[in-house]
C-alpha positions in Angstrom: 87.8 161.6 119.1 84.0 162.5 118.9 82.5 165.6 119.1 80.8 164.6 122.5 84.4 163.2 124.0 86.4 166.6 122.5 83.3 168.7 124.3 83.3 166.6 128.1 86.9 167.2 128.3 86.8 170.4 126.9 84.3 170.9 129.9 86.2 169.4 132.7 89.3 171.6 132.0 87.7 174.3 134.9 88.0 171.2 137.0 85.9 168.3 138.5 82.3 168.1 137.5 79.3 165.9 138.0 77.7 164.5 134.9 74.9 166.9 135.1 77.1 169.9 135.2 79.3 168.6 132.9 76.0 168.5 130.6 75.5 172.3 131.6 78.9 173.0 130.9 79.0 171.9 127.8 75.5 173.6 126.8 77.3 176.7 128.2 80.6 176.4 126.0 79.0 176.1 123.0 75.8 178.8 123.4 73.4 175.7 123.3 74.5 174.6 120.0 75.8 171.3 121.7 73.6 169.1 123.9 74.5 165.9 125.3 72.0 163.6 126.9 72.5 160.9 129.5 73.0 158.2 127.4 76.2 159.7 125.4 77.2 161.8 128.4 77.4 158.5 130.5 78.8 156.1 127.9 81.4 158.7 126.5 82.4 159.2 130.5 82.8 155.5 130.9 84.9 154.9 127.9 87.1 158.3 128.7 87.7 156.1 132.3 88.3 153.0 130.7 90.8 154.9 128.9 92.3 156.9 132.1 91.6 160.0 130.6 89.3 161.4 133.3 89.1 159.5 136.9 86.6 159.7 139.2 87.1 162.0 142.0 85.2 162.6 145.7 85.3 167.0 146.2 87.2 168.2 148.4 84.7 169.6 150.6 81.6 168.2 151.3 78.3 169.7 148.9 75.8 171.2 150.7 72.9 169.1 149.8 75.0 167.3 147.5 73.4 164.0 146.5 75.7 160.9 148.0 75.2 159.1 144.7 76.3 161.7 142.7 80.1 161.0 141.1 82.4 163.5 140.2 85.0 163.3 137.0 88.5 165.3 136.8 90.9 165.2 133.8 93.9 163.2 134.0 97.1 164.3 132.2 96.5 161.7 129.5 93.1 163.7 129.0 94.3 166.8 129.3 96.9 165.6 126.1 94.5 163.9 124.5 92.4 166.9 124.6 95.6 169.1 123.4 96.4 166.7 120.5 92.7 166.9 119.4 92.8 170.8 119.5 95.4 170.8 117.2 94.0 168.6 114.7 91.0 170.7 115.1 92.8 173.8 114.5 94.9 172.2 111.6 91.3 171.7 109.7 90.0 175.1 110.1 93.6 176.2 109.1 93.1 174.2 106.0 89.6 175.8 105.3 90.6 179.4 105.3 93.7 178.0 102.8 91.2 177.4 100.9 89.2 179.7 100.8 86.1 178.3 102.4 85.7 181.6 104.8 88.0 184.0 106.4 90.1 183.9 109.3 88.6 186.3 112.4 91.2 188.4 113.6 
């Protein structure tokens, strides 16, 4: 999974998002450190639906000056395992590192 897949679903776990939000979202989870523009944040969101992963999704309630155009994207419970599976590998690497040595576990 890359970086700007494990970071979009990480973002849509609070629930359905627009792409630009989901942009924000992900600027917001990582302090900035992460940015993804329209051309990875769209791509990546059309391969996650190609792979039913994330689906498209109309709100519940109408958006006040919500642009009609504007599509919203939820997790699916394939994403929201795929997203699980991929925290674990993650979290098997950093598990590795402090092994290692490389830096210390924060408590």
């Amino acid at each position: 999974m890359t970086s700007a897949t494990y970071h979009i679903l990480l973002a849509l776990m609070d629930g359905p998002k627009h792409g630009y939000a989901i942009s924000q979202a992900v600027a917001e989870l990582t302090d900035s450190r992460v940015r993804i523009g329209p051309g990875t944040l769209y791509g990546a969101l059309q391969r996650l639906l190609d792979e039913s992963l994330v689906e498209e999704r109309t709100p519940a309630r109408p958006v006040k000056d919500d642009d009609e155009r504007r599509r919203y994207y939820r997790l699916t419970r394939q994403g929201r395992q795929a997203l699980a599976v991929e925290a674990r590998r993650l979290r098997s690497m950093l598990d590795m590192a402090v092994a290692k040595g490389i830096f210390q576990a924060e408590s």
